[in-house]
N, C-alpha and C positions, 0 to 999 in steps of 0.2 A: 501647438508647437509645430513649425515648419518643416515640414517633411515630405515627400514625394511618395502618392501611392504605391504601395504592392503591384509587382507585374501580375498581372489579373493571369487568375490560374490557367494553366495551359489545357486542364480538359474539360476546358467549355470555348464555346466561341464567344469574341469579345470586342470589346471597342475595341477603334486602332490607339486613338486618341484616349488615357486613362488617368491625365492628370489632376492630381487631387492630395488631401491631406488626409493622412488618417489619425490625427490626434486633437484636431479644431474641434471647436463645440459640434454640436448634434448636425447640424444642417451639413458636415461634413461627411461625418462619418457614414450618412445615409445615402449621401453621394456614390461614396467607396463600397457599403453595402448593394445599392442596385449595383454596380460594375461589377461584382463579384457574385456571378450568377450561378443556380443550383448545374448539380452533372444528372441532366438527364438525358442527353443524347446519347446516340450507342458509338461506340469503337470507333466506326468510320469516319464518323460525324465528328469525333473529337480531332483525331488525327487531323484530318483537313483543316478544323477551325485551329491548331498549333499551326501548321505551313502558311497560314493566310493571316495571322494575326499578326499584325506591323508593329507591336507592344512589344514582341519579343526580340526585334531584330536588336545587333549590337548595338546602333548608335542612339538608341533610346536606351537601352540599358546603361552605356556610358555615361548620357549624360545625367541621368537619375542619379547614378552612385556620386558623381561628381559634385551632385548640386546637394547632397545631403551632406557629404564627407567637406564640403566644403562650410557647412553650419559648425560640422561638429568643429573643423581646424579654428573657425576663427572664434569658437567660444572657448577652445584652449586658452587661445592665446590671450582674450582677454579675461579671461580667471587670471592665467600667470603674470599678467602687467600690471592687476588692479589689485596688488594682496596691502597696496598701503589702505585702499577705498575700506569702511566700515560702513553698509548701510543697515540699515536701520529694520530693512523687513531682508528674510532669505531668497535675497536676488540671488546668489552665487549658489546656494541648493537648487534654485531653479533653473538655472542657464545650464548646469552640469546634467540636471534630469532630459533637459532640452535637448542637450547633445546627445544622453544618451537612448533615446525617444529617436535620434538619428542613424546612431548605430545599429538599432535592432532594428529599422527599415532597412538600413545598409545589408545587414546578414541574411531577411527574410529575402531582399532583391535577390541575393545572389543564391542563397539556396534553389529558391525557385526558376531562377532562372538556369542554374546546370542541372534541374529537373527538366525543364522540358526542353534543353538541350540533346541530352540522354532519351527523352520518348521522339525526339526526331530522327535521329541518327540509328533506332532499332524499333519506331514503329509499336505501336499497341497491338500487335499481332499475337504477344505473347501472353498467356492468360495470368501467369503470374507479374508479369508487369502492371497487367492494366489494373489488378488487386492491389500489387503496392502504390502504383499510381493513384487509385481513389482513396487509399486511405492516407496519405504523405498529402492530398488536397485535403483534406478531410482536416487535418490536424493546422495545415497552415492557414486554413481558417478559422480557425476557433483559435489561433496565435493572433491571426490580424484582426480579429475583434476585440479582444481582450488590448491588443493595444490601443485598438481606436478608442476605448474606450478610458484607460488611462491617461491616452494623451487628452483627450478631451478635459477630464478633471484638474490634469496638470496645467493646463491652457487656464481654465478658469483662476486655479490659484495664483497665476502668475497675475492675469489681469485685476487680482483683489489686491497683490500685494504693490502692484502698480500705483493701483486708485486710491489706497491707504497710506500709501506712504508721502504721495504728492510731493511738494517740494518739498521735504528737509530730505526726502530720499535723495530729490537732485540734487541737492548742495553738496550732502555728505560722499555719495557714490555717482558723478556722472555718467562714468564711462559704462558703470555695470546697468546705470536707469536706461542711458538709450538704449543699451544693447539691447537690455529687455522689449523696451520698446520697439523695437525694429522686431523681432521675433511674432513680436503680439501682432505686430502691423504688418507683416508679411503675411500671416495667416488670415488674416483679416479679409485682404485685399485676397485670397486664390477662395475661401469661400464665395466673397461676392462674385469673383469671377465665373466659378462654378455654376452658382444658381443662374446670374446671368444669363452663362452659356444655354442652360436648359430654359430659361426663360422664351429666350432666341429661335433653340431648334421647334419650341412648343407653338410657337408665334407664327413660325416660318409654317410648319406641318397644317393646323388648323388654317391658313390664311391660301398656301399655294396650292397644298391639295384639293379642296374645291373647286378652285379655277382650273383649275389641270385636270380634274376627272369635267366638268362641263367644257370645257376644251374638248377635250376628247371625244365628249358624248357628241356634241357638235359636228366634228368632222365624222365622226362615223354616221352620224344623222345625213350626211350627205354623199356617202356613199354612190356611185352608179347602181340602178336598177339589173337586173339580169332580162334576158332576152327574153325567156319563160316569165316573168314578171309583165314584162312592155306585153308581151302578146295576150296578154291575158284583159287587156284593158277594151273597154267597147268600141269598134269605126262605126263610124256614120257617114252615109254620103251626103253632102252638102246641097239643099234647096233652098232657094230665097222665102220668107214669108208670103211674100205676093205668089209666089207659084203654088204654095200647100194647098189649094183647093184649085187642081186640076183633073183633069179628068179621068187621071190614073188614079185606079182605086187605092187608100192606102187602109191601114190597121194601125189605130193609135194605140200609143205607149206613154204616154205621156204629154204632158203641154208641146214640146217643143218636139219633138219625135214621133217617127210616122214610118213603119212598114209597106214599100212597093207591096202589092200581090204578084204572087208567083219570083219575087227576089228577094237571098236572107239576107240582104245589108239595108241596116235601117237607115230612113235617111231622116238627116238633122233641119229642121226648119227654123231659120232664126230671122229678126229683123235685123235690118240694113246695119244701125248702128253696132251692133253684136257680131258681125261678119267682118270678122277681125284677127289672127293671129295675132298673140301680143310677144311672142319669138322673133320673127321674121317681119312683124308688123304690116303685112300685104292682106288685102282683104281675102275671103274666099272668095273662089270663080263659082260657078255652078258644077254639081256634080263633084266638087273634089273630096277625097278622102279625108277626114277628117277622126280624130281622138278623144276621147271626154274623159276626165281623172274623175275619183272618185270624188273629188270635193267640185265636180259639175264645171268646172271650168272646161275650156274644149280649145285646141289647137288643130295645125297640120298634124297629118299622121307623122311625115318625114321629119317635120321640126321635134316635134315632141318626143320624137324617141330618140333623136341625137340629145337631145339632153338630158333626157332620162338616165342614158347611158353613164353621162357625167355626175349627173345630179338628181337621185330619187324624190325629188320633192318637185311642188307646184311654183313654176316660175311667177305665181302670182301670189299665191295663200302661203306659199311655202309648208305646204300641207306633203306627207311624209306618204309612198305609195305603197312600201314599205311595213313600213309599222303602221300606217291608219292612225296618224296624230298630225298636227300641227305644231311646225318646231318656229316655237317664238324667240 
């Protein structure tokens, strides 16, 4: 039966957005059950989530009462225009349980709603408020279950006596067959909306969040290096291959690296084709200072730490100086 959820209790925080049925089959009611969530937060925490929850402001409360009070007016009216209609199964028991499946939403709205009017305007500060508060929650849930759960059986027998009655229902009683029908089929259609919806946000969450946290990881992967980081990395002074076996004694270190005697900067010996900034793209001269990352690539000193600066990673491997990874 068509009807607008319960304003979701005022001491817990909640959706802003809570529309829903509490009387449709099961897939509804379970809707309205997660939106009506346990009070386990303290005092503070409730209050706030009352001032910030958009469910309570007036012009949601208006239109709730409006949109249910307006079920109940026009299944008045058409009980009191159909009294020559005789059908055949109790459409007229069920449009009346319909409407009134409307009004006790109407009454729960507005009780609840001058409830947490009243803990706005004096605050859960008092310790016998925030008592009668949990237990005035307490009961209007065990009210809005019991009804979801009426309305749900009442929903069914309407759609049995729909499908039983087929057409001689419609011959005999139109006015009260569509009516019902419209009811059935309004319900129908804010279920499917509902799952929908959460179909949607389930979709949306597993799909954007991913990309949005590897997004992030990303730009934070490139981060600038800090000063203490660049300086921490090895210089080398720069010798051509052809020159490594002159007559200045060295100390190897390595294939490509050679320690002057009597100087503590090592110097880098590379071949021609290797004797290359791939920053700046200018060969080495002799002698010039020069950077090696840990993933053995090598640059100017000066080049490579301006970019460092911007960008923690190898202008080549893309390798992280950083964390000690390569960001692929």
């Amino acid at each position: 039966m068509e009807q607008r959820p319960l304003l979701i209790d005022g001491f817990q925080d909640a959706s802003c957005f809570t529309t829903s049925q509490n009387r449709v089959p099961s897939s509804s009611s379970d809707y309205h059950q997660i939106v009506m969530n346990d009070d386990d937060d303290g005092e503070e925490e409730d209050d706030d989530g009352l001032l910030g929850d958009c469910g309570y402001s007036r012009p949601f409360f208006i239109i709730d009462v409006i949109w249910n009070m307006a079920f109940v007016l026009v299944s008045i009216f058409m009980l009191l225009s159909t009294i020559g209609e005789s059908p055949s199964a109790p459409l007229r028991l069920w449009i009346g349980g319909y409407a009134l499946q409307c009004l006790l939403h109407v009454g729960f709205v507005w009780v609840e709603y001058q409830r947490v009017v009243v803990v706005r305007f004096h605050g859960l500060h008092s310790h016998a408020l925030s008592i009668f508060n949990l237990c005035h929650s307490s009961i209007m849930q065990s009210l809005v279950a019991i009804n979801t759960v009426i309305s749900s059986i009442w929903w069914v027998f309407g759609l049995y006596w729909i499908i039983m009655g087929g057409q001689a229902l419609l011959q005999d009683s139109p006015h009260l067959y569509w009516l019902s029908v419209t009811f059935l089929a309004f319900d129908v259609f804010f279920v499917i909306f509902c799952i929908t919806m959460v179909f949607m946000l389930f979709f949306a969450f597993f799909c954007c969040v991913p990309i949005l946290a590897a997004v992030a990881y990303a730009m934070k992967l490139r981060e600038g290096a800090s000063e203490n980081d660049i300086m921490t990395l090895p210089k080398y002074s720069y010798v051509h291959s052809s020159n490594a076996n002159s007559s200045i004694s060295r100390f190897s270190y390595d294939d490509n690296m050679t320690l002057e005697e009597g100087s503590s900067t090592p110097v880098l010996s590379l071949n021609l084709e290797d004797s290359e900034c791939s920053i700046c793209l200018n060969r080495y001269s002799e002698g010039v200072e020069l950077c090696r990352l840990p993933c053995n690539h090598h640059f100017h000193h000066g080049c490579v730490c301006k970019w460092l600066r911007i960008n923690a990673t190898c202008p080549l491997c893309k390798f992280n100086i950083l964390r000690k990874e390569t960001l692929v």
